[in-house]
C-alpha positions as CSV (number, residue, x, y, z in Angstrom):
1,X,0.0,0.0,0.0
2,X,2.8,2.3,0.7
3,X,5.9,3.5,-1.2
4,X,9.1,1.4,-0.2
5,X,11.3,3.5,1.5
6,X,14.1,3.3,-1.0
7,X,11.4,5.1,-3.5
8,X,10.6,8.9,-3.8
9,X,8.3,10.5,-1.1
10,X,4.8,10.8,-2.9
11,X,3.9,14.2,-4.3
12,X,1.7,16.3,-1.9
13,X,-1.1,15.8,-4.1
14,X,-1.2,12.2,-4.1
15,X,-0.5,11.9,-0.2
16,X,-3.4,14.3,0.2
17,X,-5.7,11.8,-1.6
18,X,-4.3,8.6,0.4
19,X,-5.1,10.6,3.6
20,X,-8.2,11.5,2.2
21,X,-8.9,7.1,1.6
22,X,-7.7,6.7,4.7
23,X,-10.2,9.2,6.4
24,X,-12.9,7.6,4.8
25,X,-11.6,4.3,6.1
26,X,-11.9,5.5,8.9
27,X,-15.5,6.9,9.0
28,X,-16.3,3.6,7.9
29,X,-15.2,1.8,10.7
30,X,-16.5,4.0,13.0
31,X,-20.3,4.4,11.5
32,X,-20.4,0.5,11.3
33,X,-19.4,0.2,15.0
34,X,-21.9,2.5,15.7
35,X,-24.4,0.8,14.3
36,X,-23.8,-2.2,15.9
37,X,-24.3,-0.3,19.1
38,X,-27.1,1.4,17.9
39,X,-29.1,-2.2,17.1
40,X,-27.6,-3.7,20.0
41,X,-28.6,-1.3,22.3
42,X,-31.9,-1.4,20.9
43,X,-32.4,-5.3,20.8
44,X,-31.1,-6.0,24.1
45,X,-31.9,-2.9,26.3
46,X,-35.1,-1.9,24.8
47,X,-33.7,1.5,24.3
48,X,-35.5,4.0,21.4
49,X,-33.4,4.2,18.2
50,X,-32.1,7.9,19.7
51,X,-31.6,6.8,23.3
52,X,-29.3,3.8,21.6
53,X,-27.7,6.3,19.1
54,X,-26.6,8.5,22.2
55,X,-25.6,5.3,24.6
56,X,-23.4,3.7,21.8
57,X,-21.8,7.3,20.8
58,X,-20.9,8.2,24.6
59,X,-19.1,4.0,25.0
60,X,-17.7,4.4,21.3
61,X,-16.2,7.7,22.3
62,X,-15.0,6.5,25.6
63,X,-17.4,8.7,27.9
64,X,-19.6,5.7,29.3
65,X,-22.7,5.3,29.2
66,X,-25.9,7.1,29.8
67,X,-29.2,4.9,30.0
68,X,-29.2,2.1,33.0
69,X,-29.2,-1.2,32.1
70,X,-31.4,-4.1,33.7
71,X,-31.9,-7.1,31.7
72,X,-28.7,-9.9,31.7
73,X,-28.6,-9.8,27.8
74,X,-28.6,-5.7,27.9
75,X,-25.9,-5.8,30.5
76,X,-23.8,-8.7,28.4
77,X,-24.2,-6.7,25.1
78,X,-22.7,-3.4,26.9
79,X,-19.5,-5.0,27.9
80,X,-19.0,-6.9,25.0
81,X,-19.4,-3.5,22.9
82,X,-17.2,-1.4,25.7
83,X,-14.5,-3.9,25.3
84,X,-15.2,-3.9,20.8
85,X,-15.7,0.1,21.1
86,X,-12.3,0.6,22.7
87,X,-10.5,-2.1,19.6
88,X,-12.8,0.0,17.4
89,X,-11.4,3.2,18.4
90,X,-8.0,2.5,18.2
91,X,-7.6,0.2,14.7
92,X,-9.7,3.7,13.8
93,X,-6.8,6.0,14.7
94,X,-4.4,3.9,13.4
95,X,-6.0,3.6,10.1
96,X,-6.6,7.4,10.1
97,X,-2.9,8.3,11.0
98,X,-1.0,5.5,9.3
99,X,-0.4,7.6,5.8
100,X,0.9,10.5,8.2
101,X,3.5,8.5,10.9
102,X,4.7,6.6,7.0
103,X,5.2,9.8,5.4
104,X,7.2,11.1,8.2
105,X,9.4,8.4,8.6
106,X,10.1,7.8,4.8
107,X,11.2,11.2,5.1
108,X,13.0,11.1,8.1
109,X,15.0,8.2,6.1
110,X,15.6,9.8,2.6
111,X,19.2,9.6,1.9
112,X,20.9,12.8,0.4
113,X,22.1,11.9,-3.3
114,X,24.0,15.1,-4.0
């Protein structure tokens, strides 16, 4: 996926437009875990569709959540997505921030030819 390091550092332009992919990879990833919260939350704790939109938001954004939770299967689903919302999160930012951490070190490791 990336250049080898032995290869010219990518125009601006085209490292602009991987970043770009990358972002989008990343909103991906993030609205899909969000919507497995969203259904789980209203499956297994009965919440309404907005009440599950704002408990799986807070846990995939690492705030906690807001509605109580009674039933065994509710409370199973809410760990089980805590523990996947925190994975979720960081494969995210990795994703997000690879294209930026590669182009700085292929240019931290370009060899002068002159």
């Amino acid at each position: 996926m990336f250049e080898h390091h032995k290869r010219p550092l990518l125009p601006r332009r085209d490292f602009l437009a991987r970043l770009a992919r990358s972002v989008a990879i990343g909103i991906g990833c993030i609205a899909f875990a969000l919507g497995i919260g969203i259904l789980g939350y209203h499956q297994f704790v009965k919440l309404s569709w907005l009440d599950a939109f704002e408990n799986a938001a807070m846990i995939l954004s690492g705030m906690g959540p807001v509605s109580p939770v009674e039933s065994e299967a509710g409370k199973l689903f809410a760990g089980f997505y805590a523990l996947f919302s925190g994975l979720a999160f960081i494969t995210t930012m990795a994703v997000i921030f690879a294209p930026v951490f590669h182009r700085f070190l292929h240019k931290f490791h370009l060899t002068d030819d002159k």
